[in-house]
N, C-alpha and C positions, 0 to 999 in steps of 0.2 A: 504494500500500500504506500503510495506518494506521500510526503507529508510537506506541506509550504516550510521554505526555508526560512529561518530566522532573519530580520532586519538587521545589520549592520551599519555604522556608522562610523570611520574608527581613522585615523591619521598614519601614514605610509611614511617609509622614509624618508621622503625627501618635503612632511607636514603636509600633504595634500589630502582633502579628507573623501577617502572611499568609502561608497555606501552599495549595499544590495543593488540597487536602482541602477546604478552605474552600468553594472553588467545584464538589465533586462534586454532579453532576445536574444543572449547568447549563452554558451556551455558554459557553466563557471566550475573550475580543480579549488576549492577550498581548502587546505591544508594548514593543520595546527600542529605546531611540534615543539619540544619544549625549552630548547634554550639557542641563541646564535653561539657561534662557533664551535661547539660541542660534534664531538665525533659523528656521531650517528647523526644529528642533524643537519650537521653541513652535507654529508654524506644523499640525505634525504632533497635539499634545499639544493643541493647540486646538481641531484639527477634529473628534478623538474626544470633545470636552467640548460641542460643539455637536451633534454627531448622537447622543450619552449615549443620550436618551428614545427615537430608531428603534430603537437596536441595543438597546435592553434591552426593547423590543414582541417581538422575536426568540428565543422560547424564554427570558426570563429574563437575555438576554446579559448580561455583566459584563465590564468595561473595567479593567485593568491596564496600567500601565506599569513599567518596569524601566529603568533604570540604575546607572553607580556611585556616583553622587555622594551624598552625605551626607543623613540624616534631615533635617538644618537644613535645606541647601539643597532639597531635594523638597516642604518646610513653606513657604516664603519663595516659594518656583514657584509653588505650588500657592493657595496664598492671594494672590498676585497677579495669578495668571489667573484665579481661579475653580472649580477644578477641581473633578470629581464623583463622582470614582474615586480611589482610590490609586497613588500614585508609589511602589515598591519599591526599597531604595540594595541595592543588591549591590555593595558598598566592594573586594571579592576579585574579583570577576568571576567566580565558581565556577558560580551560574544563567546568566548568559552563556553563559559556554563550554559547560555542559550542552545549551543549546540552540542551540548553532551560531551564535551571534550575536555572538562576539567576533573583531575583528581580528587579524590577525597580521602584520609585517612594517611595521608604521610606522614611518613616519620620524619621530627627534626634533627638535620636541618634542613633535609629536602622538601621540606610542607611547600617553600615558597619557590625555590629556584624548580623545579622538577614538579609542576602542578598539572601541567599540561599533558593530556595523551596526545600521542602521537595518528590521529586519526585524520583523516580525508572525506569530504565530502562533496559528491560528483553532483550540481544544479544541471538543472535542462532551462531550455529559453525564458520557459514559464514560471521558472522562480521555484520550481520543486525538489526536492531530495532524492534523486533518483537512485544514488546507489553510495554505500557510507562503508568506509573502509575503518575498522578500527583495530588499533595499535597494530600497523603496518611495518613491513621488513624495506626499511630504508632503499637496499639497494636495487631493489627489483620493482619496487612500489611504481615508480614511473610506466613503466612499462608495462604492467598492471590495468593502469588508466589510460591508457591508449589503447587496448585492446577493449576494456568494455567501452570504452567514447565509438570505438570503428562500430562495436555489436549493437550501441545502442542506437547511434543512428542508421544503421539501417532499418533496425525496429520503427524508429521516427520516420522513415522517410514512406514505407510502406503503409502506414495507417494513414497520411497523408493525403 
């Protein structure tokens, strides 16, 4: 069952403020993971920066990422990897937690730096949840969302 995506509102690295709306009528990769420079997350944060040009042949997809950490630090990431999308600081966790991607029950001291799962969430044009990837294996994950992006729209194109 579809479920509407959560609203977003949220400032990107370079302070521009992206919202849901922004991306109506096209595919939206949503992806939350929990810290910049961190092994696994660069790792993750890389892969979607190398497959960028497949996933966006894909109905227009557009690539997002989310966590808490600060406008600086998402600018200093992002300019040091390369990056070709926006980084989203959700500083409260409030987009987090709207989408089910916030931890619960850490142990200190990773209550605060390590709150976030590491989950993916695939939108259709329509602003829906079409298919939600939770706590994903970094290095294949990309690869992953391109193949259901190719399976979903042919799905999309044939009800059509």
């Amino acid at each position: 069952m579809l479920r509407r995506a959560p609203n977003f509102s949220l400032p990107d690295q370079n302070g521009f403020i992206r919202s849901k709306k922004d991306y109506a009528g096209k595919w939206l990769v949503l992806f939350f993971y929990p810290k910049d420079r961190s092994l696994n997350c660069t790792r993750q944060v890389c892969a979607f920066r190398d497959e960028s040009v497949i996933i966006g042949q894909f109905g227009n997809a557009e690539i997002v990422g989310v966590n808490h950490e600060s406008i600086a630090s998402h600018k200093s990431f992002a300019t040091r990897k390369h990056l070709n999308f926006p980084l989203l600081s959700d500083e409260d966790y409030a987009v987090t937690k709207a989408y089910g991607a916030y931890k619960t029950n850490r142990p200190k001291p990773y209550d605060l730096i390590f709150s976030t799962r590491r989950n993916t969430y695939l939108i259709d044009p329509a602003g829906n949840i079409v298919k939600e990837y939770l706590s994903i294996t970094p290095g294949r994950h990309a690869q992953e969302v391109i193949s259901d992006l190719h399976e979903l729209q042919k799905t999309t194109s044939k009800t059509v």
